[in-house]
N, C-alpha and C positions, 0 to 999 in steps of 0.2 A: 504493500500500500504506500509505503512511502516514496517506493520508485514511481509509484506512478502521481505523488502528488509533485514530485519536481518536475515530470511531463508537464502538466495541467498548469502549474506558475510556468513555462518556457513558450508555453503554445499561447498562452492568454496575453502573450507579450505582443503577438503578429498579428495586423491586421492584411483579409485578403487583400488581392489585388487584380481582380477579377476585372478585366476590360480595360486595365489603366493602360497609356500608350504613351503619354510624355517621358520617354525617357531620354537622357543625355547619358551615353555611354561610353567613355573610354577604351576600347577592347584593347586585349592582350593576348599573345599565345600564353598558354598555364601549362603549367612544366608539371612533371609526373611528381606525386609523393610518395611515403611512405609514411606506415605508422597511423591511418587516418579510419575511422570506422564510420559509417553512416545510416542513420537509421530516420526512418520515415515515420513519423506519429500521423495519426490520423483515426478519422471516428467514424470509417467504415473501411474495413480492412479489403473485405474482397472486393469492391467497387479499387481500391484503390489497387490492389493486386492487377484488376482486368485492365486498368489505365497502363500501367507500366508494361505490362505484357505485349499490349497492342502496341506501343508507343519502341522501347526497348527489345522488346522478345522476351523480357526476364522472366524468369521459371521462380518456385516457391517451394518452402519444407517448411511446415507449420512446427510450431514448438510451443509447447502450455509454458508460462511462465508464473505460477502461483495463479492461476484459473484466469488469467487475462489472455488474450489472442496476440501472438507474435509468430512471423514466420521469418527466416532465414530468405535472402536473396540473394538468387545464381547466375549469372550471367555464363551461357557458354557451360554449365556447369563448374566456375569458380564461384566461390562466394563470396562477394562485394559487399554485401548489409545487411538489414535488419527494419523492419517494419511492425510497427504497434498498434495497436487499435487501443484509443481514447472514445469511448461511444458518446461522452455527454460532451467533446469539444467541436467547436462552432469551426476549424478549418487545419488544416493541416500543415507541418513542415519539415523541415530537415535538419536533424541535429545533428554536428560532425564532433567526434568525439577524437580526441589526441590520445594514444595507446602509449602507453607509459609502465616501467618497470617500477614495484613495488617502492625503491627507496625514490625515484625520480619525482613520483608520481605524489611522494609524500613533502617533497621539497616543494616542488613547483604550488600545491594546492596553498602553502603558507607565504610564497612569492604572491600567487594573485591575489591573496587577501588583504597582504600590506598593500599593492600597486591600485589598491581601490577597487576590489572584484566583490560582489556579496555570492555568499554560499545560498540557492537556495534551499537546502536542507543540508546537516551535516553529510559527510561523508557517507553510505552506505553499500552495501557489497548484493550486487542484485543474481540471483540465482543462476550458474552458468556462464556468468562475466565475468565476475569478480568486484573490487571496488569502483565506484563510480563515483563525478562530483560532477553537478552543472550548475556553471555560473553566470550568473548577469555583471558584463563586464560597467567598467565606467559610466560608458554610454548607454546603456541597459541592451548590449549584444551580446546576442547568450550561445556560450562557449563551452565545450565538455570535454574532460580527461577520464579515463578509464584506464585501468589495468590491462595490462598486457594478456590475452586470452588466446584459447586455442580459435578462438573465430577471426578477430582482428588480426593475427597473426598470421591468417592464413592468406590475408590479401593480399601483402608485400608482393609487387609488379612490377617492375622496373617497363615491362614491354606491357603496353597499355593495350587492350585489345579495345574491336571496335565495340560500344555502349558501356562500357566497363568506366571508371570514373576516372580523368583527368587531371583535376586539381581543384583547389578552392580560392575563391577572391571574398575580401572584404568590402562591402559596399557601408562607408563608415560617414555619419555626418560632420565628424570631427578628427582631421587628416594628422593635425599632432598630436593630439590626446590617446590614440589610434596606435600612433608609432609610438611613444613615450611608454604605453602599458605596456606592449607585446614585446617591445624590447627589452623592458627590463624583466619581464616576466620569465622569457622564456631564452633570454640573454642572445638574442640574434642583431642581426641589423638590418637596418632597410636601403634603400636605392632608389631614388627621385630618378625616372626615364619620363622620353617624351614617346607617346604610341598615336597614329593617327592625331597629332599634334594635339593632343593634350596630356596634359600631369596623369603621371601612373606610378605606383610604389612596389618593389617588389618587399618581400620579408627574405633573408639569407643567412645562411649559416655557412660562413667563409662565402664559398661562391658560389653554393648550390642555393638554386632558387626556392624558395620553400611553398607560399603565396604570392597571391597579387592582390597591392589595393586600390581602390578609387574610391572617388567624391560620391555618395551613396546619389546615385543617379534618379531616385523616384522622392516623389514630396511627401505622399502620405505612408511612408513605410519607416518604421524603424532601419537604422541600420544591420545588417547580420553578415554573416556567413554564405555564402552560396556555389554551392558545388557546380564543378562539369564536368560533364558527360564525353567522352570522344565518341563523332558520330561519324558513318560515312558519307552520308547526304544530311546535311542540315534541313535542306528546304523538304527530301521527303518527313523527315521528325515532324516541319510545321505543318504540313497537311495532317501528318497520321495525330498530331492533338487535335486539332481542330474537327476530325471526326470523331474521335474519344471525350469530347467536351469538354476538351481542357481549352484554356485559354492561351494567348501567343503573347507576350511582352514585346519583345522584339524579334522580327522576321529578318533571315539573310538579306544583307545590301552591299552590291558590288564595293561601295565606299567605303565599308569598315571591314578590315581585316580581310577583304575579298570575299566577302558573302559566308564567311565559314562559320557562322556565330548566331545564334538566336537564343533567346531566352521565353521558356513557357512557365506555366503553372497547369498541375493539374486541378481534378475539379473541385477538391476543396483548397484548393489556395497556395498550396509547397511551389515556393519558385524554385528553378532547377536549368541552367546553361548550357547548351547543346555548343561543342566546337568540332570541328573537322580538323585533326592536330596533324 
């Protein structure tokens, strides 16, 4: 119960974004990670299963989790995440979790607390994962670390295949405050580039790219996290939402990044970045 009351405070933080289209987007290529787990909350699990299936091809293995509905998700038959069902929350999104080795994982949680993070519950160890913390950073961007697991563990990709996940960008309303936490938090550095001639940030650990940030491009959306996806056709992904009834954020355009880039929501509201890497 308690893992699921820090779902419910992280989900209640996002409002949809169903139809919005003013975006101002800086694109980037997103370099491969490691170490990153991602799991899909939402309050109806197999609508949301049939969305990703269509959209992705992803496949599923149901797992009971203390009599809540969670299933494992396969791409290709590798497993890439994890999906929740919240029945009583109003829309859905993506939480990315940093996979961390027991003493790492006990330092860093004491980093983000001093660097101005709130715990929204204390620590907890959720059944088959191991420990978990999810925090609402500064800016109220909710950010998650978990112990190192036989699930998480299994991702490490180096070679990204196609739908399989890409990397993660920060879309941050506050560009220093932004870099100030995550650097001291997680003792990296960042990198001021120009992309499609506007300001873009990477996150780096020496010279391996880690993330990318930018200026949060939408007006009515908190800042957060948002993953991508490496796809083969982008423009087939926008079709295949838009018959899935998800919604399109931004559609390939020759102008940015050469059309390789879109961003959707499905149909309760999880935004999610389709790139062709």
């Amino acid at each position: 119960m308690k893992y699921i009351a820090i779902i419910l405070i992280c989900v209640a933080s996002l409002n949809p974004l169903k139809g919005y289209s003013n975006v101002d987007l800086a694109v980037h290529k997103v370099y491969s990670e490691q170490g990153l787990w991602h799991d899909l909350i939402t309050p109806n699990i197999e609508e949301s299963k049939e969305f990703y299936n269509k959209i992705f091809g992803w496949t599923f293995k149901e797992k009971n989790i203390k009599g809540f509905k969670y299933a494992l998700i396969y791409n290709h038959k590798m497993l890439i995440g994890g999906m929740l069902e919240i029945p009583n929350t109003e829309s859905s999104t993506w939480i990315t979790s940093l996979a961390l080795s027991s003493q790492e994982l006990n330092k860093r949680i004491k980093l983000a607390v001093a660097n101005g993070a709130k715990l929204a519950l204390n620590p907890i160890k959720v059944p088959g994962i191991g420990k978990q913390v999810i925090f609402e950073g500064p800016q109220g961007i909710i950010f998650s670390l978990v112990s190192v697991n036989a699930y998480n563990s299994a991702i490490v990709n180096e070679k990204k295949a196609y739908n399989d996940w890409l990397g993660i960008e920060l879309w941050s309303d506050d560009l220093e405050k932004s870099k100030a936490f995550y650097e001291s938090t997680f003792n990296i550095s960042s990198e001021a580039v120009t992309i499609d001639n506007k300001p873009y940030w990477y996150f780096k650990d020496g010279e391996k790219i880690l993330a990318g940030m930018t200026k949060n491009p939408v007006t009515n959306q908190k800042g957060q996290w948002i993953p991508y996806v490496n796809v083969e056709l982008p423009s087939a992904i926008i079709t295949a939402t838009k018959r899935a009834r998800g919604s399109v954020i931004l559609s390939p355009d020759k102008r940015i990044r050469g059309g390789t880039l879109g961003i959707i929501q499905d149909p309760y509201g999880a935004i999610i970045a389709i790139q062709k890497n």
